[in-house]
ZAMARGU-4260 file (C-alpha; in steps of 0.2 Angstrom, whole numbers, plus 5000, padded with zeros to 4 digits):
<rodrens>
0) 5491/5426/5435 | 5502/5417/5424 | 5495/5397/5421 | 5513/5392/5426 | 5512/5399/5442
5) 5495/5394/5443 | 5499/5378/5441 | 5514/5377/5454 | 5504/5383/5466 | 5490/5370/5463
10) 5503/5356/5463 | 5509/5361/5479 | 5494/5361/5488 | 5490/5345/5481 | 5507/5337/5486
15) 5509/5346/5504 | 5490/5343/5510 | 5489/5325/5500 | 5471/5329/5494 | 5463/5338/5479
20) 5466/5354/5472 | 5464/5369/5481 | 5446/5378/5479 | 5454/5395/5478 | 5469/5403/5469
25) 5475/5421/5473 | 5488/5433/5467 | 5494/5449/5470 | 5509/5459/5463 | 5524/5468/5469
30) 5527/5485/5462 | 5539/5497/5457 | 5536/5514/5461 | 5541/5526/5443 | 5544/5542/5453
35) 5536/5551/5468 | 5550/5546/5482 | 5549/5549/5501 | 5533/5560/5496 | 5520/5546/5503
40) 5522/5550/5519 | 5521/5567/5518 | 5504/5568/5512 | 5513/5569/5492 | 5508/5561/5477
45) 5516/5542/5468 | 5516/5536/5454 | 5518/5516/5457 | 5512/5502/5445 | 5512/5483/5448
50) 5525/5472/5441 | 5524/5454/5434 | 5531/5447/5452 | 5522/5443/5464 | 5514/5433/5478
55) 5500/5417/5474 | 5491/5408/5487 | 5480/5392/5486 | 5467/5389/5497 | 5456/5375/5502
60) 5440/5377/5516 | 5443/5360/5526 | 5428/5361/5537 | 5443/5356/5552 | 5445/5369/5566
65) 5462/5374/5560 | 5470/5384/5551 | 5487/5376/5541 | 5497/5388/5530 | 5513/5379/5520
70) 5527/5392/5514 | 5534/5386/5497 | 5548/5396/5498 | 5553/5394/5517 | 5548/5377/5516
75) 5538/5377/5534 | 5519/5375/5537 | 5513/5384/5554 | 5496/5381/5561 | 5483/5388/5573
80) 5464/5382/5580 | 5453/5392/5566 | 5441/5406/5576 | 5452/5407/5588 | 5457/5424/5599
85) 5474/5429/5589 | 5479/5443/5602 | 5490/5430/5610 | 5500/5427/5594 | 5503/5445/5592
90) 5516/5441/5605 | 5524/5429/5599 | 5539/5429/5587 | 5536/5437/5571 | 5539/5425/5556
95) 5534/5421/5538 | 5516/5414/5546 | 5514/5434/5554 | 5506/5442/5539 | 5495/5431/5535
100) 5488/5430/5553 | 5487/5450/5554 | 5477/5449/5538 | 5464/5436/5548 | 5464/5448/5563
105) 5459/5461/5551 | 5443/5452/5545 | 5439/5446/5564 | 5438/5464/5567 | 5425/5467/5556
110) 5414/5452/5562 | 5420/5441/5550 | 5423/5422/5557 | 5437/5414/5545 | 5434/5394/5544
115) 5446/5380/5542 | 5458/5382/5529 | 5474/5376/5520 | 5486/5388/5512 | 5498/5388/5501
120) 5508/5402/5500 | 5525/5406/5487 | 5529/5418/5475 | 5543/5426/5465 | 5544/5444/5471
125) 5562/5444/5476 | 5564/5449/5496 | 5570/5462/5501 | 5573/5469/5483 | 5560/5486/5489
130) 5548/5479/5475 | 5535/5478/5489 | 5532/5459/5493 | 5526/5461/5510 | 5512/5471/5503
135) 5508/5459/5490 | 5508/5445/5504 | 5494/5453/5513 | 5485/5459/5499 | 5483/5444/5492
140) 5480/5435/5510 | 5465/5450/5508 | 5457/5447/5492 | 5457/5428/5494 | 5448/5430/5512
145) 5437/5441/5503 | 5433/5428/5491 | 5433/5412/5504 | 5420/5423/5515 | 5410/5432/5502
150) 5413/5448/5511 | 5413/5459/5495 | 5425/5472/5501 | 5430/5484/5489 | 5447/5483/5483
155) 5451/5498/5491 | 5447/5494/5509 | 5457/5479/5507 | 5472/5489/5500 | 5469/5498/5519
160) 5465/5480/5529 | 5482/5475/5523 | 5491/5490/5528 | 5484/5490/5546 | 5488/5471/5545
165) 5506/5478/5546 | 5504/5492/5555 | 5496/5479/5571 | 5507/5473/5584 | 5508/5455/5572
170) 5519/5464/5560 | 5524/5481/5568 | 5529/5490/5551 | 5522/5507/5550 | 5522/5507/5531
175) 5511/5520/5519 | 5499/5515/5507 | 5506/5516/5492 | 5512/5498/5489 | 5496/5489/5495
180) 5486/5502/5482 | 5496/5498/5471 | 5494/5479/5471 | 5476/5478/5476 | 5471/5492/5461
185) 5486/5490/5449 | 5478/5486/5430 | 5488/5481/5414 | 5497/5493/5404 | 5494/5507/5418
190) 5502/5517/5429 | 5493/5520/5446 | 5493/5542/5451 | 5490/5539/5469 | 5487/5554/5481
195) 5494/5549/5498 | 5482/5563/5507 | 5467/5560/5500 | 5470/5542/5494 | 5461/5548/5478
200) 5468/5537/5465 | 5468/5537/5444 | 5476/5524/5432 | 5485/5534/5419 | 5488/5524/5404
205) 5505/5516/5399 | 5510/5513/5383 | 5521/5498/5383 | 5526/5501/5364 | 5535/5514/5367
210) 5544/5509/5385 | 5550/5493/5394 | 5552/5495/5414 | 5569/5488/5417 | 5573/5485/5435
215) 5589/5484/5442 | 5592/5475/5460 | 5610/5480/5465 | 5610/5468/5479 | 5617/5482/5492
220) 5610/5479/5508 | 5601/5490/5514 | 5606/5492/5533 | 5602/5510/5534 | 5584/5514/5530
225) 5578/5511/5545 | 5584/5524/5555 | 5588/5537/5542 | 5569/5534/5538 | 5563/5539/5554
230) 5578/5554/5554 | 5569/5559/5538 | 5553/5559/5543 | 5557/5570/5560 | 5567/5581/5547
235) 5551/5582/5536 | 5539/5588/5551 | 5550/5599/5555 | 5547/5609/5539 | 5531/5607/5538
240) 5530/5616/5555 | 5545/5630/5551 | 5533/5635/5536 | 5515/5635/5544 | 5522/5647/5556
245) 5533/5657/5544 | 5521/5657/5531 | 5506/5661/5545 | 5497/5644/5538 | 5491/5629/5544
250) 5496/5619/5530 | 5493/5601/5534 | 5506/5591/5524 | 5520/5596/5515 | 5513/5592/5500
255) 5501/5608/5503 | 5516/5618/5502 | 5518/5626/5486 | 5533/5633/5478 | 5530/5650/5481
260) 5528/5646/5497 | 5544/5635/5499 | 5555/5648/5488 | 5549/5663/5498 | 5554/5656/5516
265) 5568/5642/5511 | 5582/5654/5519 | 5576/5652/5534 | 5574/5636/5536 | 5591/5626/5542
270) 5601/5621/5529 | 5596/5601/5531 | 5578/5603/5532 | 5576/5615/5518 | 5583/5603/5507
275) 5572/5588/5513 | 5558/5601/5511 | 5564/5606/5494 | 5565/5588/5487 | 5547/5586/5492
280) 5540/5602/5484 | 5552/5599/5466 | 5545/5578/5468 | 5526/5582/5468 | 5528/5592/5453
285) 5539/5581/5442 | 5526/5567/5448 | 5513/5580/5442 | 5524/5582/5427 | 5527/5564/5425
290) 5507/5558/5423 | 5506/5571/5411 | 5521/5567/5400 | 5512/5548/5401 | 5498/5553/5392
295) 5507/5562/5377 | 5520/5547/5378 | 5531/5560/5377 | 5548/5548/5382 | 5562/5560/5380
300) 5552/5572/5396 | 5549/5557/5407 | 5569/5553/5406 | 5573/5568/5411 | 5562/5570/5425
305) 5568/5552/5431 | 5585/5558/5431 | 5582/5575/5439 | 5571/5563/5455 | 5586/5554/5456
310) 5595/5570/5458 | 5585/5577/5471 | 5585/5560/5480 | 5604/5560/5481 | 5609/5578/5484
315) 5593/5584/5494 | 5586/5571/5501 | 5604/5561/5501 | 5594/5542/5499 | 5607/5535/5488
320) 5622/5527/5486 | 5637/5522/5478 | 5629/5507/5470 | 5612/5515/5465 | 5622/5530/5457
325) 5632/5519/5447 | 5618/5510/5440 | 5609/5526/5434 | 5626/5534/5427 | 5629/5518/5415
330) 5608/5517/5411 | 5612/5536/5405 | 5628/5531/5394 | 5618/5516/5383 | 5608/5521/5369
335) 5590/5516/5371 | 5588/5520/5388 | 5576/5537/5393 | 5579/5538/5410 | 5584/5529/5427
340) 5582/5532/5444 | 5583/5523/5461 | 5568/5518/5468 | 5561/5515/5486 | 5569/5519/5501
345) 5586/5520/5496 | 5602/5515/5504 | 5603/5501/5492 | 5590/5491/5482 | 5582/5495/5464
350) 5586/5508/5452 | 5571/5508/5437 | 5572/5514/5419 | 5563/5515/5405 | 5569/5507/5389
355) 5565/5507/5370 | 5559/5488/5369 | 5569/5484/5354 | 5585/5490/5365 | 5582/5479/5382
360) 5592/5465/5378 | 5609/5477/5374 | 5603/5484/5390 | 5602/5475/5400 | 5618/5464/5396
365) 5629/5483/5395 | 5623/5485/5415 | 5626/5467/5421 | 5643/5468/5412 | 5648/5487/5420
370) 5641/5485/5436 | 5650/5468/5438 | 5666/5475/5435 | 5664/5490/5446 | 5659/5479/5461
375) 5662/5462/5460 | 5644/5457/5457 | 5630/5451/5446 | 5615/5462/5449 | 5596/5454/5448
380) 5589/5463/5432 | 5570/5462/5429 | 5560/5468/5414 | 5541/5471/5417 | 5526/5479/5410
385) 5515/5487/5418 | 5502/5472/5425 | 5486/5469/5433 | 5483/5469/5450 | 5478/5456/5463
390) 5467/5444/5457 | 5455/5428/5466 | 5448/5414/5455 | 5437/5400/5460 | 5444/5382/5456
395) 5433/5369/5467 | 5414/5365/5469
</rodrens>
């Protein structure tokens, strides 16, 4: 965590509570996924990496029956008797307060009693952006419980704490588990080869000499997602049980199908579903292809296999847009650039590229400039390396 934000967050605590500093700093970042789309729920491989956004928390154990948490950026504080039965609040309106109190619960399941505490909570992840800050709030409500308690959870079981925080009735979000692992296990100048089955993990390494992640928010909201993700997902299953009974296997994701397999029963298959099912079968293996390219630092490959995802995420899996193609169509016309894609859901959001360092600057002014034109507004353009994950630090006695 940067000593700027580090800083912030101390001076807010001090400010809002009137005491001394906080005991406990905490950070976690968002991420942006390189390529492996709409495959994490199918059981497919990702490729994420944690950005230099993200969410910070200062904490101080007050010895008060309460717990007090202060949003920064909502400018709000909400409270609750510490120790308390949350089931009731599970109820109540979901707000900014929610994750945090799913994270608790989560502890309070595994016997954990949480004491008196004043948070602080802010962060520069931009909302709603698809760069994951909802996963970095409750990853980094996780690992500074973790620390606070001295529990000693591995990072990976609070990756999974925080996504069952969302997934309870306090959050209600049936989310996967690649932007929690992602922030909980990111590391610096790594990329984070996730398999979404087995939630076997590897950092791959990523050599920032030779690429700059540019990220380009085009500010399209993105009304849709919610039910052409579900419309997806039913679309998915229903491949995945086409093939197991034309292919005589119980294949349990679709990621277990292999091309072969695909390419040998894909005219049977309605025309809808057999693209669905072939963007997931071409998007395993240029993620496959992708983490190998990594380690040969082979640029020129992995911009091509960022284009063709983008491709297969517009044509087959039709998870794009106007303002997404557009972005990737002008990344492709400047010099410097390798590839771009859109990234996340779709429907709006982030496109990401990767770009010779010495050309970012002409970059990222060309796409502001063209994509201002074209729409009428300013897009949100971040440039990241690939950064450490969530981190905990002791401040107080």
């Amino acid at each position: 965590m940067e000593q700027a934000k580090t800083v912030a967050l101390g001076r807010a605590f001090a400010d809002h509570f009137g005491c001394g500093g906080p005991d406990w700093l905490a950070w976690a970042p968002g991420r942006v996924n390189l390529i492996g789309e709409h495959t994490d729920y199918n059981g497919g491989f990702v490729l994420p990496v944690a950005i230099d956004r993200g969410i910070g928390m200062a904490a101080r154990v007050t010895g008060e029956e309460r717990l007090r948490l202060w949003s920064m950026d909502y400018t709000a504080e909400w409270q609750c008797a510490a120790g308390e039965d949350l089931a009731r609040l599970s109820a109540e309106p979901h707000g900014w307060h929610s994750y945090f109190v799913a994270v608790v619960d989560q502890f309070q399941r595994r016997g954990f009693g949480v004491p008196g505490l004043d948070v602080v909570i802010g962060g520069d992840v931009p909302s709603g952006a698809g760069l994951s800050s909802s996963a970095a709030y409750g990853v980094c409500a996780a690992v500074l419980l973790d620390a606070v308690l001295g529990s000693k959870i591995a990072r990976r079981d609070l990756a999974l704490m925080a996504q069952a925080a969302e997934h309870s009735p306090f959050v209600g979000v049936r989310c996967g588990i690649m932007d929690q692992f992602a922030s909980a296990l990111g590391a610096r100048d790594h990329a984070l080869f996730l398999d979404c089955h087995t939630m076997e993990h590897e950092l791959v390494p990523f050599d920032s000499a030779g690429a700059a992640l540019v990220i380009i928010n085009t500010k399209k909201r993105r009304g849709l997602v919610e039910s052409e993700y579900n419309r997806r997902r039913a679309e998915c299953e229903e491949g995945l049980a086409r093939l197991c009974q034309l292919a005589g296997q119980p294949f349990e994701t679709l990621r277990h199908v292999t091309p072969d397999v695909f390419a040998a029963h894909e005219a049977r298959l309605p025309e809808v579903v057999r693209r669905r099912v072939r963007h997931n079968v071409t998007e395993n293996a240029r993620v496959r292809a992708f983490v190998e390219g990594l380690r040969r630092g082979d640029w020129p490959v992995l911009g091509t296999l960022l284009y063709e995802s983008h491709a297969s995420l517009r044509d087959d899996f039709e998870v794009s847009c106007a303002e997404l193609d557009a972005v990737v169509e002008m990344a492709g016309r400047c010099p410097g650039v390798h590839g771009c894609r859109m990234t996340g859901a779709g429907f709006g959001g982030c496109a990401v590229a990767l770009v010779e360092p010495a050309a970012v600057s002409t970059v990222c002014s060309a796409l502001a400039r063209d994509y201002e034109a074209l729409f009428g507004v300013t897009p949100d353009i971040l440039v990241s390396a690939p950064a450490g994950g969530a981190s905990v630090v002791r401040t107080g006695a």
